[in-house]
Each structure stands twice: as C-alpha cells, then as structure tokens.
C-alpha positions in Angstrom: -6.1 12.5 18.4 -4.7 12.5 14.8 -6.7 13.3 11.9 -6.8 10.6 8.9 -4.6 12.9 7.2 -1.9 13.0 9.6 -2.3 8.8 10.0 -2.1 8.3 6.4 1.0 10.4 6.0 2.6 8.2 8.7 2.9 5.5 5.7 4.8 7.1 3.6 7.3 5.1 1.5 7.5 1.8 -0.5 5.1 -0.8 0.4 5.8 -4.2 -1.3 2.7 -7.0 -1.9 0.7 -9.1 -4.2 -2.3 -9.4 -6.4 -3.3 -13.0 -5.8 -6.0 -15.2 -8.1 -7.3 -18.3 -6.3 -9.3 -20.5 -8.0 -13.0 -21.9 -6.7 -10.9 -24.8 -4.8 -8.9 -22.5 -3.2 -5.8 -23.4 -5.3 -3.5 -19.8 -6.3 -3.8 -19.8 -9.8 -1.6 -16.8 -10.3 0.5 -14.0 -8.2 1.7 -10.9 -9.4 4.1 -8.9 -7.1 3.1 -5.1 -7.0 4.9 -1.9 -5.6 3.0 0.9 -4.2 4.9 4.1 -3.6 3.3 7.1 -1.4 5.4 9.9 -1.8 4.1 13.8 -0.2 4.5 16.5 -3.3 4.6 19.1 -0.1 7.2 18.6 2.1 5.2 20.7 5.1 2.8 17.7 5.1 5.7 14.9 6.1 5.5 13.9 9.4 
C-alpha cells in the first residue's frame, strides 16, 4: 500500500481547471481558468 506521499507525488505536473461563481439560480455568473503546477524540488522523491 502506498503512503499519501507516494500517491500525491503520482500527480505531478500541470493540471488545468476553473474557479466558477454561480449565482442563487444556478446561473454561472463568472469563470476564471486557473493553472496549478506541482513540481518535486528533490528529484529522489519523483516517482
């Protein structure tokens, strides 16, 4: 079994998604794209 170290290092990289704002009838009342990047500092910890 792999620790929740190991599993989170499984997703490194560039992960593309959204911030969305839906108003109180359930309309999207804005959307702003986002960018996370997860990059390891150490390269012993890459997987």
């Amino acid at each position: 079994m792999k620790t929740q170290w190991e599993n989170f290092l499984q997703n490194l990289g560039e992960w593309h998604g959204s911030f969305t704002k839906i108003s109180a009838q359930g309309d999207i009342v804005e959307d702003t794209p986002s960018i996370l990047i997860l990059e390891s500092l150490d390269d012993q910890n890459k997987t």
